[in-house]
Structures are given as C-alpha cells and as structure tokens.
matplotlib code that plots the C-alpha trace (Angstrom):
import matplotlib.pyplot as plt

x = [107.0, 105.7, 108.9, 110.4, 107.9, 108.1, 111.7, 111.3, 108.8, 111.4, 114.4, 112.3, 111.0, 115.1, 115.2, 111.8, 111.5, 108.9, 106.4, 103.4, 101.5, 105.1, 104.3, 100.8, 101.7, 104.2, 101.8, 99.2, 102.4, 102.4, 99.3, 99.4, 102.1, 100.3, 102.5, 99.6, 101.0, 103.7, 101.2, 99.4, 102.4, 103.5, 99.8, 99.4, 103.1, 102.0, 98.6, 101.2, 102.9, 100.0, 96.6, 95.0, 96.3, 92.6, 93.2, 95.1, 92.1, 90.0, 92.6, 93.5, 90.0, 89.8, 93.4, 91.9, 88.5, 90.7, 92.2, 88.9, 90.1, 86.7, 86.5, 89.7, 88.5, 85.3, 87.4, 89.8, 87.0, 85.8, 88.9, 89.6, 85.7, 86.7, 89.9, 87.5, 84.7, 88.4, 89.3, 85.8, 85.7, 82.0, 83.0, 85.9, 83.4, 80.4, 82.3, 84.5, 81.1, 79.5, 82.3, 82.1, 78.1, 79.2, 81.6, 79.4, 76.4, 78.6]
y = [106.4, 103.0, 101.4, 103.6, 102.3, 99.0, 99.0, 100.9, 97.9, 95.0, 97.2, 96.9, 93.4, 93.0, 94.5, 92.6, 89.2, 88.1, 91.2, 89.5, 93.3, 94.2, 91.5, 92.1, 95.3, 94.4, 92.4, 95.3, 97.4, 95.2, 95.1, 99.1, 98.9, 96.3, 93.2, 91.1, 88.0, 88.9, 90.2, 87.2, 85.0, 87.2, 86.7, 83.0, 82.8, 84.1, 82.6, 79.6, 80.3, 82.7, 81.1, 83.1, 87.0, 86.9, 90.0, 88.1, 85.8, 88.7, 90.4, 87.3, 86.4, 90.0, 89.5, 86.4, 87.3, 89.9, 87.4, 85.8, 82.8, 83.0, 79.6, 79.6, 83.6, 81.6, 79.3, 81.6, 83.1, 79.8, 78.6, 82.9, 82.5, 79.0, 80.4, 83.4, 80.9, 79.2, 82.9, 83.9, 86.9, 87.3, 90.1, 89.2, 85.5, 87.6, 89.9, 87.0, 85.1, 88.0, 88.1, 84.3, 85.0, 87.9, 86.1, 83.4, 85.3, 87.2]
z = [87.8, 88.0, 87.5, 90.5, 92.9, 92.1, 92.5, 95.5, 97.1, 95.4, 97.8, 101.0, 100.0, 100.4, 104.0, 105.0, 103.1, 105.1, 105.1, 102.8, 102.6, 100.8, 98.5, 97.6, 97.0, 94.1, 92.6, 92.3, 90.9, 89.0, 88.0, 87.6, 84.8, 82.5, 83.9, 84.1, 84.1, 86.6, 89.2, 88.2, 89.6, 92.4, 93.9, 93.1, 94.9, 98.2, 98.2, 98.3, 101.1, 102.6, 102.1, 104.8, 102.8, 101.8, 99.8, 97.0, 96.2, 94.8, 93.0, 91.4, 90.4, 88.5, 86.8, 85.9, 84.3, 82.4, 80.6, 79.9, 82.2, 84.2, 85.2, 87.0, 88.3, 90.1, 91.2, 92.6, 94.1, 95.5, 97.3, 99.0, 100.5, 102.1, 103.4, 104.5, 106.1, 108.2, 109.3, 110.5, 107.6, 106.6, 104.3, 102.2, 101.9, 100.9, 98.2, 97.2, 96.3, 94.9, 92.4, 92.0, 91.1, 88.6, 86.8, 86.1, 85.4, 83.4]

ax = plt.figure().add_subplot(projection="3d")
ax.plot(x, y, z, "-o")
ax.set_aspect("equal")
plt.show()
C-alpha cells in the first residue's frame, strides 16, 4: 500500500514539479516504508532549493537522531530555527530548539 501511494505522489510530482508540499510528502512516504535514507535525501534536497519549507528541518533532525547521527540532528535543528527566526515563526523556532535541547540532553 505504501508503494501505491508513493507512486501515486511521484505521478502528481510529474504533473506539478514545483509543488514543495508534494515533495515533503514523498519523503515522509518515504519515511513510512523504511526508506530512511531516501526520505533522508528527498528532505535535504528541498531544504536545498526550499530553505524556508520549515517543516523539513524537524523531520530531518528525527531521521537523523534515528541513525544515531545526533550531532548533525541538532544541527539540523539549529539551521530550521534560524530559517524560522528569518520567517517570523515562533513556533516551528521553539519546537525546532526544543528538539535541539532533547537531542543533546539525550
């Protein structure tokens, strides 16, 4: 079932190349069937080319700490709550540095 829906998000991803919730959405597909590593990439691609899709930071951070990569987690964690402090975004800032504190309490 998995499978279907990502394939499902890849066709539209066809018809709408530029639609970054269409992306994120693969990667946390991704993420759903065990491909790590590809939701990994799929995220770190459109923080890329989308640093302000404020969304991807966190979900990379917890791919990240997964792998037990936790210094690169707080850093990913770091760089989403100064993209959050540029876009005005208390929240996302606050959880993204609450996650940041966790990880390195942790």
């Amino acid at each position: 079932m998995a499978n279907s829906r990502l394939a499902q998000l890849r066709a539209m991803l066809v018809e709408e190349p530029g639609d970054q919730f269409l992306r994120y959405a693969i990667a946390m597909e991704s993420k759903r069937a065990g491909n790590t590593e590809g939701a990994m990439a799929e995220l770190e691609a459109l923080i890329a080319e989308h640093p302000k899709y404020l969304a991807c930071y966190y979900q990379l951070a917890l791919l990240l700490a997964s792998l037990d990569r936790v210094p690169e987690a707080v850093e990913a964690c770091r760089a989403g709550a100064l993209q959050s402090l540029v876009a005005g975004d208390g929240r996302a800032r606050a959880e993204l540095l609450g996650l940041a504190q966790a990880l390195e309490v942790g």
